[in-house]
N, C-alpha and C positions, 0 to 999 in steps of 0.2 A: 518251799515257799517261806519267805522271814517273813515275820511280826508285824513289821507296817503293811506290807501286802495284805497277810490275813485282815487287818484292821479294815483294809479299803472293799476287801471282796464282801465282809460282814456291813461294812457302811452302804454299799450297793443295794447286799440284799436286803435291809431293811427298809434302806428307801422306796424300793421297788414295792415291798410286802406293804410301807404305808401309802403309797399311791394307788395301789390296785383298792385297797381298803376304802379308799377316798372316793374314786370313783365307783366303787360297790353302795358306798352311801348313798352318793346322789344321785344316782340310777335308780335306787330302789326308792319305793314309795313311801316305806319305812310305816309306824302306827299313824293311824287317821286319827285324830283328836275329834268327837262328834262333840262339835259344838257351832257356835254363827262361823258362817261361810262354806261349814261343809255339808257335801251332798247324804239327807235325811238316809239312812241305810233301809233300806227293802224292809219289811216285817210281812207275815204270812199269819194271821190269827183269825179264831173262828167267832162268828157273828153270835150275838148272844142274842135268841130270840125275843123278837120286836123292835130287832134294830135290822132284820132281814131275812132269809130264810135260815131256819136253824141247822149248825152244824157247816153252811155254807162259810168258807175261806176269804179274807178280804185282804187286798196291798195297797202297799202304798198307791200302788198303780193305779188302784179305784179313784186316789184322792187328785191326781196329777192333774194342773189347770187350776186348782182352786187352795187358795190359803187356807191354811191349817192349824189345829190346835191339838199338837197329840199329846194325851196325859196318861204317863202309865202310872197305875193304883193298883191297889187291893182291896180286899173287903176290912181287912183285920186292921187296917190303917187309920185312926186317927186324924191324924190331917189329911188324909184323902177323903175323909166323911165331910171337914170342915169346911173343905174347897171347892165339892161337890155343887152346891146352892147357887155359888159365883159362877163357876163354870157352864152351870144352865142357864143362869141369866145372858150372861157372855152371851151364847147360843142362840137365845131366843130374841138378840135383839141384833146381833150379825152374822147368823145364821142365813137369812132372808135376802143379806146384801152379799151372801158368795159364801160365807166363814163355814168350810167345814171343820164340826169337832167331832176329836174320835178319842177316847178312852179305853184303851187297852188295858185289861186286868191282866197282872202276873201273879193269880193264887195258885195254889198249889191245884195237880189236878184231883179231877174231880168235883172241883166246884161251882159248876154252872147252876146249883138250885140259888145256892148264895149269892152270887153275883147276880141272877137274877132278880131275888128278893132285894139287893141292896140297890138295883137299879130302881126297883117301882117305889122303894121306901124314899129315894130320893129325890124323886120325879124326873129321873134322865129321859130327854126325848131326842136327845143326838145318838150318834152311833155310838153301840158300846161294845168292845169286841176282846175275843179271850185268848191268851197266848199261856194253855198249860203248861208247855216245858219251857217257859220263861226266857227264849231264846232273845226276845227282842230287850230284853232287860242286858243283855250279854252287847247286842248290836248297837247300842245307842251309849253304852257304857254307864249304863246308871247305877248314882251313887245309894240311889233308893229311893220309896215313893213317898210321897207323890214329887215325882218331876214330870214337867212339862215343857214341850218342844215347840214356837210356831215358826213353823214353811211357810216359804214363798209358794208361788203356782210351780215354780220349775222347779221344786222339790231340797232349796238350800236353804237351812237351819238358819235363822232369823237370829233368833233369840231362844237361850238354854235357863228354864227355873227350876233351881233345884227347892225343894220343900214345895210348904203354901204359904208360905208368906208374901207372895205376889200378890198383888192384888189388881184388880182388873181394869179399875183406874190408871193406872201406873201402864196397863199393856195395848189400852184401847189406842192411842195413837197409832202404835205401830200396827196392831192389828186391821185400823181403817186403813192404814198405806198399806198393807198386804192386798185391803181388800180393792183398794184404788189401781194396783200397779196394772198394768198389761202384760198378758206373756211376752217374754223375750225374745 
């Protein structure tokens, strides 16, 4: 085989190697980016007594039909202490008009006395639920806490806060159109 031949068999097959490439891309689904418009990913955490039966499992699934406010926290957190107070007023005042809120703790395991305490110290009366091996912190790709997620009824990420520097003024609109919208 001469020179220009081999050139043309190697032009082939790279062509070939970047086409199949091409359509491997856009066939695959490739990384989901969790943020507004994607579908809120599953999480499986257990209830933290008096937010339900203790040690009992909660999902998303519990939440599905009704808009949402998920904040994952910790105890050791700082701005998740700060945000706390907000968060329950939130609650207590669209709560009553559909709003569920759920706070998922990702402390290390073993801390269900703390979390406990740090729920009565801060008068949480929304759900408050616990994910020891901090899987849901992996699924939702947080950059750390306190972030906060609010869904639609059909379970698609609204709006992504990361910190507490949100304030709740700034979310109640959306939040009444979460609470206003109809399932789809």
């Amino acid at each position: 085989m001469n020179a220009s031949r081999q050139w043309v068999v190697v032009g082939v097959a790279v062509m070939a190697m970047g086409a199949a490439l091409a359509v491997a891309t856009h066939m695959s689904d490739g990384p989901k980016i969790i943020g507004p418009g994607a579908t809120a990913p599953d999480f499986a955490a257990k209830v933290v007594p008096d937010s339900g039966p203790a040690g009992a499992v909660r999902t998303i699934a519990a939440y599905r039909g009704k808009p949402m406010l998920l904040n994952l926290w910790a105890t050791w957190c700082a701005p998740c202490r700060a945000e706390m107070p907000r968060i329950e007023r939130l609650y207590k005042e669209l709560g009553p008009q559909g709003l569920a809120v759920v706070a998922v703790s990702i402390d290390s395991p073993g801390m269900t006395d703390a979390i406990q305490d740090f729920r009565k110290e801060m008068g949480m009366t929304f759900d408050v639920l616990y994910d020891e091996a901090g899987k849901i912190r992996d699924d939702y790709q947080s950059t750390g806490v306190p972030e906060t997620f609010l869904i639609d009824r059909t379970g698609v990420i609204r709006r992504r806060l990361i910190g507490s520097s949100w304030t709740a003024e700034e979310q109640r609109p959306l939040l009444r159109e979460l609470i206003a919208e109809r399932s789809r």
